[in-house]
N, C-alpha and C positions, 0 to 999 in steps of 0.2 A: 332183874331190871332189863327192858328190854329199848331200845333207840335205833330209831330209821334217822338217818340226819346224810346232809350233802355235806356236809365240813366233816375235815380229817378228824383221827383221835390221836390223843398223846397214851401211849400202853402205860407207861409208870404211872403217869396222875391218875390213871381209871383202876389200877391194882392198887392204889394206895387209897381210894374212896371207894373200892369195894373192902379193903380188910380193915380199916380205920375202925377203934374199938373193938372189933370180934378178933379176942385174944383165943378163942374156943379155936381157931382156923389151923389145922397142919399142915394143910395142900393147895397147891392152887395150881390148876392146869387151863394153858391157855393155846388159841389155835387163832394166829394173825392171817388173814390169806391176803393175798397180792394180786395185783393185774398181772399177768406174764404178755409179751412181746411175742408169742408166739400161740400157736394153737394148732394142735398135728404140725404140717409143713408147712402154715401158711404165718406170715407174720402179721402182728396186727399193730395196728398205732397207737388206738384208744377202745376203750367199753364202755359204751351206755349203758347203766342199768335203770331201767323203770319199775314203778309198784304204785299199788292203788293204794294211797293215805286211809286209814282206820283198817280198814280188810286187812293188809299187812302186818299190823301192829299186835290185830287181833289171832291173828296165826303164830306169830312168834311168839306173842304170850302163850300160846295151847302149849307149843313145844317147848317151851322151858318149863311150863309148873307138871308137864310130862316127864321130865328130868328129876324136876323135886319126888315126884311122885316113885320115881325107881330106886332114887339113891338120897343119901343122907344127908344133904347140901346145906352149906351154912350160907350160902349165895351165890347167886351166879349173877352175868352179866352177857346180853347179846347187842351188840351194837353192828349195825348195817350199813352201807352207804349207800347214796341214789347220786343220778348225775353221770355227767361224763370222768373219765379217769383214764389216767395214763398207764402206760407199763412203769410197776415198781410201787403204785397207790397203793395203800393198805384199801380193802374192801370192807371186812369182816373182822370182829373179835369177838371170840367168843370166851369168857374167864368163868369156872367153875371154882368153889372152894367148899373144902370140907375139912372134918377132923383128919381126915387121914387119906393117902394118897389114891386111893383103888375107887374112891367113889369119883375124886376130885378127876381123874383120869377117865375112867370108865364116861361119864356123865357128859365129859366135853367132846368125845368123839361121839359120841351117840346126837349130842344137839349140832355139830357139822355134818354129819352124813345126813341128819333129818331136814337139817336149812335147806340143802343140797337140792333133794328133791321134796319138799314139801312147803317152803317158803316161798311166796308169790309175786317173785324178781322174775322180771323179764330183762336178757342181757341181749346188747346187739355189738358187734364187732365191729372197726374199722379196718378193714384191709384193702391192701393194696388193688384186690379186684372187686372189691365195694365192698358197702356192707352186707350184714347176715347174721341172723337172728342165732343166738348158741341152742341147738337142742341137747333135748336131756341125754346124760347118757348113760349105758346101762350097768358100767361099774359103777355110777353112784345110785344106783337102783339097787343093786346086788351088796353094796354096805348098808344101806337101809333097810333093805329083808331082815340080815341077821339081825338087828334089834327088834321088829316085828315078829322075826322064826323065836327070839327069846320069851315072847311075851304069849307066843303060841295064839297071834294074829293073823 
């Protein structure tokens, strides 16, 4: 299931309507990411993130049924945010469930390093000497390889 939305999430209510009836579930691994206050040495106040409504939606769907497709997933869930956000805002959740831990595991780091760089969020900083657009960077290029070097991509 996949959700771009401007309003926060509550993590228990979205783990409890992701495993509600799927008693088949032994694992569930999940990855919250945060605004940080900082960025290298520079501090920051807030983060825009923008995205183009359908095109976005339609990327994060490839990347999760690319998850179904490697590993054994009883469900998963990607929920996004857009909008301004402070330091400490949750951004990101991403919750994988499986019968058993090594997919549920495996499955969620592979769809965070792939959001990372292949999901079509433009982020812009507030800082103290204005803003500035985040570009990519190359460790999260180089955790995305390894799951492309796995697939022999």
């Amino acid at each position: 299931m996949i959700r771009v939305q401007r309003e926060d999430f509550d993590i228990g209510a979205e783990i409890a309507a992701l495993t509600a009836g799927r008693h088949a579930i032994g694992g569930i691994a999940s990855f919250i990411g945060l605004v940080r206050d900082v960025a290298g040495d520079t501090t920051v106040g807030a983060m825009t993130l923008e995205h183009y409504p359908g095109m976005t939606e339609t990327k994060l769907a490839e990347i999760e049924a690319e998850a179904h497709r490697r590993w054994r997933l009883d469900a998963s869930l990607i929920i996004h945010r857009y909008g301004r956000l402070e330091p400490g805002d949750r951004i990101v959740l991403v919750l994988t469930a499986a019968a058993h831990r090594e997919a549920a595991l495996a499955s969620c780091g592979f769809l965070i390093d792939w959001l990372k760089t292949q999901a079509p969020f433009w982020k812009l900083e507030e800082t103290g000497s204005g803003d500035r657009w985040v570009a990519a960077r190359d460790a999260d290029e180089d955790a995305a390889r390894r799951w492309r070097d796995e697939q022999g991509q």
